[in-house]
N, C-alpha and C positions, 0 to 999 in steps of 0.2 A: 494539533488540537484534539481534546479527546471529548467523546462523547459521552452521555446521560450513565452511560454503563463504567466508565473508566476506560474502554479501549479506546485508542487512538484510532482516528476517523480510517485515515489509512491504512488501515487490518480491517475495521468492516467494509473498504470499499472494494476490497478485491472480492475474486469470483467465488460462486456457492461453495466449489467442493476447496479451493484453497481458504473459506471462512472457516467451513467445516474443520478442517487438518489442524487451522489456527485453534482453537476450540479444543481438538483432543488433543495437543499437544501441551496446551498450560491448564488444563482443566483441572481444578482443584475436586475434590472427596466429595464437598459439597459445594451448594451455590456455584455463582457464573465465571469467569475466568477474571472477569473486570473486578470483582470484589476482593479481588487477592493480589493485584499486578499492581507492583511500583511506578506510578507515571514517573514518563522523561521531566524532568526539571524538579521532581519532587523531594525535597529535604528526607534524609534515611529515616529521620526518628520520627516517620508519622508511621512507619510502616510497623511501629510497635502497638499502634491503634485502630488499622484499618480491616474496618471489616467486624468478624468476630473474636480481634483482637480485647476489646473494649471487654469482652466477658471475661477473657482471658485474665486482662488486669484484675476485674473485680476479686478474682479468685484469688490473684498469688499476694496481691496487696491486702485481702482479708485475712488469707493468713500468714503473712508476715508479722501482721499485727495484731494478729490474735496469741501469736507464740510471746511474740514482747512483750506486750502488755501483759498477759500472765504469768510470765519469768518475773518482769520487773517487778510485781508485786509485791513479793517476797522477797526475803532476805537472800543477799547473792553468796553463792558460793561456785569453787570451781567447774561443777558438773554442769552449770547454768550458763556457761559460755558455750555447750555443745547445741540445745537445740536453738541459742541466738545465731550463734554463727552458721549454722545448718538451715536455719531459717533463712538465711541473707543468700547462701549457695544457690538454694532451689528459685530463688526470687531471680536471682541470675544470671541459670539456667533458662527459666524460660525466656527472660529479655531477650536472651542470647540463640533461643528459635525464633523467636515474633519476628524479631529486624532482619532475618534471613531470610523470611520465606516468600514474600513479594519480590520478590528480587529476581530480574529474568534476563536484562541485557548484560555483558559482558563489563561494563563500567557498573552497573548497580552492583552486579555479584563479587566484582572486586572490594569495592566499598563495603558490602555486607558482609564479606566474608573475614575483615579486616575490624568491622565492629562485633559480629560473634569472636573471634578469637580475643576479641578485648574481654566481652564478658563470657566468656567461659572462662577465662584465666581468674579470674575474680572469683566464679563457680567452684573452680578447683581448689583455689586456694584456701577458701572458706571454709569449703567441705572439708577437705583434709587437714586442716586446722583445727575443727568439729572433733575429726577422729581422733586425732592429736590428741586433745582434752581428754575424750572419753577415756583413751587406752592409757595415757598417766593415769586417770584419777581412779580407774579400775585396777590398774596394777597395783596400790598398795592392797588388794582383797585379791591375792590368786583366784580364788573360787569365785568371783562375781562377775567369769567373763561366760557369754551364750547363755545365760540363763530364758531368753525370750526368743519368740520369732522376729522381734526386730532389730535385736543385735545380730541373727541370721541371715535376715534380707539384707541388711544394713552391710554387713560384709561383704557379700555376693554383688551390690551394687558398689560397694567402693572398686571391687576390683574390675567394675565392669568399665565405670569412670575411667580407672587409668587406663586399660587399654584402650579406650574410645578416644580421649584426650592423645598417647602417643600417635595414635595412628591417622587421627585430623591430623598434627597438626607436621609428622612426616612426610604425610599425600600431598598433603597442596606446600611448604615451605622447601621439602629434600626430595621430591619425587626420584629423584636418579637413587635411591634406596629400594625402591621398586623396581628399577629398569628404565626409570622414566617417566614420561609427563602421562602416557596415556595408559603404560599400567597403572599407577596412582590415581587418575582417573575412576576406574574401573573401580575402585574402590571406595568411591563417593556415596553409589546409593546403601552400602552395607554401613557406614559411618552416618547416612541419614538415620535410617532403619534404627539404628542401635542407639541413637541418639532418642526417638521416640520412645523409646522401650524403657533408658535409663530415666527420661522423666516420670512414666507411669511405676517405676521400680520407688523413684524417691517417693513419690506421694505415698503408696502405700505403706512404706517404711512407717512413713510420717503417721497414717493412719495405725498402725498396730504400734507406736510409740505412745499412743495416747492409750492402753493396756498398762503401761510401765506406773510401779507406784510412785514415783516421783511426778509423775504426767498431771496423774489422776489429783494431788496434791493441789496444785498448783492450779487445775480449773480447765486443762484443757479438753474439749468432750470430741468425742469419737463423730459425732452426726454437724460440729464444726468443720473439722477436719474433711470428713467427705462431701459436703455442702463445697466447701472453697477447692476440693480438688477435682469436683465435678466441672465447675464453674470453670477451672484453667483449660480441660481436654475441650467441652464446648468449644473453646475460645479457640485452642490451639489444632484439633483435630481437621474441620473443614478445610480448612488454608491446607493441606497436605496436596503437593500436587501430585498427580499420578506418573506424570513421565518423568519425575524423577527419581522413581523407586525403577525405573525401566519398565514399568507395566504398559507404558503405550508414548508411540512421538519418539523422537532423536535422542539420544545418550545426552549428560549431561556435559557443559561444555564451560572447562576454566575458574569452576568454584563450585564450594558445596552448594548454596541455594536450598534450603531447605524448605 
């Protein structure tokens, strides 16, 4: 049975200093530990909503459909499949952190970590499908490629994606590529870590895409864009728990859990 807070009665009823340890062990960035834990019996897909998730959503579903609807507008041509499909990646991306990060017994983390690899695969694919587009329909103009800081960042974070993407998804499915179950481990909070990092890379991307004349065209405004990507970190940032970056509490144990 869980209590007013979300913990389970049996964690508050133990003693001061083992409530304490319970505490900094799942204590999230911000707010209380309850606000962020998956209860036992609870269906995964609520854990895309709880908490400061809800902000979360506002942001990536704003601008999802802030890039569509202003694509659609217009007359379609090849280069308008790049930020639709790029739009659909970043959407996700973060589904593919929200449903992870509540997530703390060894059965939820399996389960979580089996719905993130579903949508990051969707993530990857999208995105790199994006780039697909772009770098056909740039190659018929040799000169039309780096001409911006967002074809800049834009590069620097695809390649940050595929390393991030190989190395999830050899740690936890091929560990014996590492040596093993508990070197692959070890490698969990550097695949969280960088995993945070490629989110704040896309948004930004996103924001100095709306500089591009094509952008500008089309109707998308710069003070949208960082409205809705402020909107997602709110949503996304709290929920960060600390002992799983190794900053405090037990190593992490049998799944990413973000």
């Amino acid at each position: 049975m869980a209590s007013a807070t979300g913990i389970p009665e049996n964690i508050l009823a133990t003693n001061g200093s083992e409530q304490e340890e319970g505490r900094a062990e799942d204590e999230p960035l911000l707010g209380r530990r309850g606000d962020v834990s998956q209860q036992e019996g609870k269906p995964l897909y609520q854990n895309v909503f709880m908490g400061t998730a809800v902000i979360a959503q506002a942001g990536i579903l704003l601008l999802t459909a802030s890039v569509w609807a202003n694509v659609l507008l217009f007359d379609l041509m090849l280069f308008s499949a790049h930020p639709l499909l790029n739009s659909v990646g970043i959407l996700a991306l973060t589904e593919a952190i929200l449903v992870l990060q509540p997530t703390h017994t060894p059965q939820q983390k399996r389960q979580g970590t089996i719905a993130h690899f579903t949508l990051m695969n969707v993530a990857f694919d999208t995105l790199i499908a994006g780039l697909v587009v772009i770098e056909y329909n740039k190659g018929r103009d040799p000169h039309a490629h780096f001409k911006s800081a967002h074809a800049y960042l834009g590069v620097i974070t695809y390649i940050l994606l595929v390393i991030q993407a190989l190395i999830g998804f050899t740690a936890y499915f091929v560990p014996r590529l590492y040596g093993g179950v508990e070197n692959a481990k070890s490698l969990y909070k550097y695949h969280r870590m960088s995993g945070y990092v490629i989110l704040v890379l896309l948004l930004v991307t996103v924001c100095l895409a709306t500089q591009i004349d094509f952008v500008k065209t089309i109707g998308i405004k710069l003070w949208a864009v960082l409205v809705c990507s402020i909107l997602i970190l709110i949503g996304v940032v709290p929920r960060i728990k600390k002992h799983k970056f190794g900053f405090t509490g037990p190593k992490s144990s049998g799944a990413f859990g973000q």
